[in-house]
C-alpha positions as CSV (number, residue, x, y, z in Angstrom):
1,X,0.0,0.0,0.0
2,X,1.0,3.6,-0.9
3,X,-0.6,6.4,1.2
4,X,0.2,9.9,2.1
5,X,-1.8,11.8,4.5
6,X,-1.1,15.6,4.5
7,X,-2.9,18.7,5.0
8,X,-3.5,20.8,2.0
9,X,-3.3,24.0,3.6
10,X,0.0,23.6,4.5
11,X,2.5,25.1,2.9
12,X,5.6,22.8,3.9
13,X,3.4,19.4,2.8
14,X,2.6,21.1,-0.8
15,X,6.6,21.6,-1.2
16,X,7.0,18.4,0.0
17,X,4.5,16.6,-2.4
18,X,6.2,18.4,-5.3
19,X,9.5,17.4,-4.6
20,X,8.0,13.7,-4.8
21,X,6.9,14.1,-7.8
22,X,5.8,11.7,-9.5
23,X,3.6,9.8,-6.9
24,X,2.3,7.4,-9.1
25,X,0.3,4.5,-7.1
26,X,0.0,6.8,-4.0
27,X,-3.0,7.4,-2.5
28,X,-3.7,10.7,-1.2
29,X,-5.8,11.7,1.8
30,X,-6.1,15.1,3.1
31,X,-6.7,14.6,6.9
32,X,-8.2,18.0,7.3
33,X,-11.4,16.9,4.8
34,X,-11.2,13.4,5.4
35,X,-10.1,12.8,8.8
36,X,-8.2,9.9,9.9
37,X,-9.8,7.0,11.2
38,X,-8.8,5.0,14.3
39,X,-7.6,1.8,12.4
40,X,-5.8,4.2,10.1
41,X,-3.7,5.5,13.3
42,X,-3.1,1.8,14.7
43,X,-1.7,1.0,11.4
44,X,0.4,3.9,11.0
45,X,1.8,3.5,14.9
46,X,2.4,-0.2,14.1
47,X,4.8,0.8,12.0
48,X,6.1,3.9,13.7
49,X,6.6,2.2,17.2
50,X,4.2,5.0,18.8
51,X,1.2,7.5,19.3
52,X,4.1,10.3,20.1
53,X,6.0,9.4,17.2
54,X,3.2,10.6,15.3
55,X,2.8,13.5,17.5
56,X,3.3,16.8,16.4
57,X,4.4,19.4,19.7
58,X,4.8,22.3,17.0
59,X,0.8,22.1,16.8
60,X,-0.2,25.5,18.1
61,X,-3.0,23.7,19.9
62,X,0.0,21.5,22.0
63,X,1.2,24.9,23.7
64,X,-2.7,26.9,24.0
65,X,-4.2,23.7,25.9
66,X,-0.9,23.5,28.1
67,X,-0.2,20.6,27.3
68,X,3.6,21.2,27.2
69,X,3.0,21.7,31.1
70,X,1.7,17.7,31.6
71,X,3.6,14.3,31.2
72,X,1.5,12.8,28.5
73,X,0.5,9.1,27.9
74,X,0.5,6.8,24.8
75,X,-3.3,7.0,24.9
76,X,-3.0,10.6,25.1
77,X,-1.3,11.0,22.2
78,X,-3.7,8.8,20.4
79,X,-6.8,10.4,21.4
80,X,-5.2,14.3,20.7
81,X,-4.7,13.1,17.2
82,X,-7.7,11.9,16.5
83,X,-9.7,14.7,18.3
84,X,-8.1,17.1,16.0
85,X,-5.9,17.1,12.5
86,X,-3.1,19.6,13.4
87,X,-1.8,17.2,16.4
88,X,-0.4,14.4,13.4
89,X,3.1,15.3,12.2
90,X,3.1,15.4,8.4
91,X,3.0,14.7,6.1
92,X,2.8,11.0,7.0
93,X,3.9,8.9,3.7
94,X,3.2,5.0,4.3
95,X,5.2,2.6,1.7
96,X,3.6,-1.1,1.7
97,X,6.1,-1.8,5.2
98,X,8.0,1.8,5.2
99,X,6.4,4.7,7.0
100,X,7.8,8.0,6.8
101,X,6.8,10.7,9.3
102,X,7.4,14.6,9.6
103,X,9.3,16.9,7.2
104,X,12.8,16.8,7.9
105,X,15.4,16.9,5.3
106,X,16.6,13.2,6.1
107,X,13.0,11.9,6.3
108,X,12.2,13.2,2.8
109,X,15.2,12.4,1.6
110,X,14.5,8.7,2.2
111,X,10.8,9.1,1.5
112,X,12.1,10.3,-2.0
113,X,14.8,7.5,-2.2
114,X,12.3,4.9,-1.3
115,X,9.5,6.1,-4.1
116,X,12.1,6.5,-6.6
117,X,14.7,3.8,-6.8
């Protein structure tokens, strides 16, 4: 399976799609209109190894709830990132048994290196 999920309105996930270019055989979702579903998040923590590995603390929602302040659980992460979209770091590129998480340069580097051999 070949899925991204990204949000369109964000400016760093749009440079990022272009620069894979072409994503042929990738399915995109846009987590913003179609939210992601709960099976969708097992699956993609399966492969990450955890809820906070998905997490995104740059959210601006992470620092107005306080959360910063509190020690946060597995399950916490997990139900902040399905209760809202902003709280998934992205984009989030899954590659049949590959997953790919955030934007920094070495992540897309080998997102890029993986889609294009």
């Amino acid at each position: 399976m070949k899925k991204m999920y990204h949000l369109g309105s964000c400016s760093t996930c749009q440079r990022i799609l272009k620069e894979l270019e072409p994503l042929d055989g990738v399915t995109l979702q846009e987590i913003k209109t179609e939210p992601i579903t709960v099976q969708q998040l097992e699956e993609m923590k399966e492969k990450s190894g955890s809820f906070e590995a998905l997490f995104s603390k740059r959210a601006m929602l992470f620092r107005q709830k306080g959360l910063h302040e509190q020690q946060l659980s597995e399950t916490d992460y997990k139900n902040l990132i399905l209760e809202h979209y902003t709280f998934l770091k992205r984009p989030v590129l899954l590659l049949n048994d590959q997953i790919f998480v955030g934007n920094a340069k070495k992540v897309v580097q080998a997102a890029k290196e993986a889609l294009h051999p």
